[in-house]
C-alpha positions in Angstrom: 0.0 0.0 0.0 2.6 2.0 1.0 4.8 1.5 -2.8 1.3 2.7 -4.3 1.0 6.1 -2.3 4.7 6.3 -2.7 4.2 5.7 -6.6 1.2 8.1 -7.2 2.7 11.1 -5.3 5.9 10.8 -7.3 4.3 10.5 -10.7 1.9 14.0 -8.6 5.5 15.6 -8.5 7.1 14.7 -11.8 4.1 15.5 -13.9 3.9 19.0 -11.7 7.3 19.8 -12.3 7.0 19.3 -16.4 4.1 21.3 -15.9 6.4 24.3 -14.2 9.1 23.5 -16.8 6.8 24.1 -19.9 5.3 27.5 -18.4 8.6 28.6 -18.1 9.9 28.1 -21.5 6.5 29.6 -22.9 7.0 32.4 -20.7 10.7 32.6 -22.1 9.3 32.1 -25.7 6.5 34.3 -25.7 9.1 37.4 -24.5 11.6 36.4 -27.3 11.7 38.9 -30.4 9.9 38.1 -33.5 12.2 36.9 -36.4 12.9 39.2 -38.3 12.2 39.4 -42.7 15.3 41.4 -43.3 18.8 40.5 -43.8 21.0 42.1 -40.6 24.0 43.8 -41.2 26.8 41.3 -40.4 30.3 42.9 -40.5 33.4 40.7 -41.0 36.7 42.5 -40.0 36.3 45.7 -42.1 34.4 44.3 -44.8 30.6 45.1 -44.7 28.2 41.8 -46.0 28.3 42.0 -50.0 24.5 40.3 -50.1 22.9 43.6 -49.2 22.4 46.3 -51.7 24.1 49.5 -51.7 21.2 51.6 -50.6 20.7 49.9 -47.8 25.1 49.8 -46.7 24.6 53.7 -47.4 21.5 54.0 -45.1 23.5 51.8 -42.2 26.5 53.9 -42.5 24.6 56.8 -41.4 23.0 55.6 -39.0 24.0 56.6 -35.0 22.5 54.6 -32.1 21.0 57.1 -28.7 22.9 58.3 -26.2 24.4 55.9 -23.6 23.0 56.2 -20.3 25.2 57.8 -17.4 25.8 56.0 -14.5 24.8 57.8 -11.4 27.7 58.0 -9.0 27.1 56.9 -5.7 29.5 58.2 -2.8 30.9 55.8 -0.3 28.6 56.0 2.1 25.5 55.2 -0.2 27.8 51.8 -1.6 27.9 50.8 1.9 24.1 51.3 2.8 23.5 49.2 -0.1 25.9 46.3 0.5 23.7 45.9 3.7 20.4 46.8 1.9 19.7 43.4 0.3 16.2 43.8 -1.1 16.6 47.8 -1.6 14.0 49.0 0.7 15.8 51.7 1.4 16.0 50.1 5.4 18.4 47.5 7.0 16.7 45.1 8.9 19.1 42.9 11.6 18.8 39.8 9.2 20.5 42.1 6.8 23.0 43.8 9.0 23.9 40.1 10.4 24.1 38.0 6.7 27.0 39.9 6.0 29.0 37.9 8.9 27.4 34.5 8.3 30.5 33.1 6.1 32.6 34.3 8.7 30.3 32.7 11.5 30.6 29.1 9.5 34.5 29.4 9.5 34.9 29.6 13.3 31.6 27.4 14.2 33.7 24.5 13.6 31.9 21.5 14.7 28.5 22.8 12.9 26.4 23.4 16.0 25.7 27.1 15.6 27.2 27.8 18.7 30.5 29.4 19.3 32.6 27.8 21.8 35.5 30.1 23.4 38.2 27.6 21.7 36.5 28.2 18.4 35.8 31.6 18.3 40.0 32.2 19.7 41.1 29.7 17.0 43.9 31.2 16.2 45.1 31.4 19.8 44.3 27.8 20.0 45.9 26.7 16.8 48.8 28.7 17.6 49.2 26.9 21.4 48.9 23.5 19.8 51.5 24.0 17.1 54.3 25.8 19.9 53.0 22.2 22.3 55.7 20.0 20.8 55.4 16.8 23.5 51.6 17.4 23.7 50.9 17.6 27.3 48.6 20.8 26.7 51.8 22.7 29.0 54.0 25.6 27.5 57.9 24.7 28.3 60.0 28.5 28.1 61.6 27.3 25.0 57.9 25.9 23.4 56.5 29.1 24.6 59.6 31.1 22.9 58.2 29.3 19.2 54.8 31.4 19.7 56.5 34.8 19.6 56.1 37.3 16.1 58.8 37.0 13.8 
């Protein structure tokens, strides 16, 4: 009974899913440009196509496309607000303000727990210890601790 339900749901989701699949490429088709009845202007190196006529190569070479738009400088300030400002509501919630320190929240949450020990959030400290601890007894010797000073 249970292969049955497990069956029929799964044939549910797959048919469902072609279902989303084909809405998306009519939505993707629908939006595409019509084709167009005239032959493009297709330049190779500095040789213009030779199948057009030369009415039309004259009316292409005098041609000039609008005016680029002009970016709108922002000042630093602004580039910062926005860094934070993940869905441009022109506010920062605390979600946004604290995603910006989740990749360095995964580095030192080293076991995966979401919770920061004191070991893993001074890993360096700790790392540092363990490599000057040559006999391992979790002791600093003078000349072990000598090993942990900056060069």
């Amino acid at each position: 009974m249970n292969r049955i339900a497990l069956g029929a749901f799964g044939a549910l989701f797959v048919a469902g899913l072609g279902s989303f699949w084909l809405q998306g490429r009519a939505e993707v088709e629908r939006g595409a440009p019509p084709p167009s009845d005239r032959p493009e202007l297709s330049v190779q190196g500095d040789y213009a196509d030779p199948e057009l006529p030369e009415a039309d190569m004259a009316r292409f070479a005098n041609m000039t496309g609008p005016a680029l738009p002009e970016a709108d400088e922002l000042t630093k300030e602004q580039r910062r607000f926005f860094r934070y400002d993940r869905n441009r509501d022109w506010k920062i919630s605390r979600n946004e303000m604290l995603a910006t320190r989740v990749a360095s929240f995964r580095k030192l949450d080293v076991d995966g727990n979401n919770l920061l020990t004191f070991e893993e959030w001074a890993v360096t400290t700790v790392d540092k210890f363990d490599g000057a601890d040559g006999n391992r007894d979790r002791y600093l010797t003078p000349s072990e601790f000598l090993s942990t000073r900056s060069k």
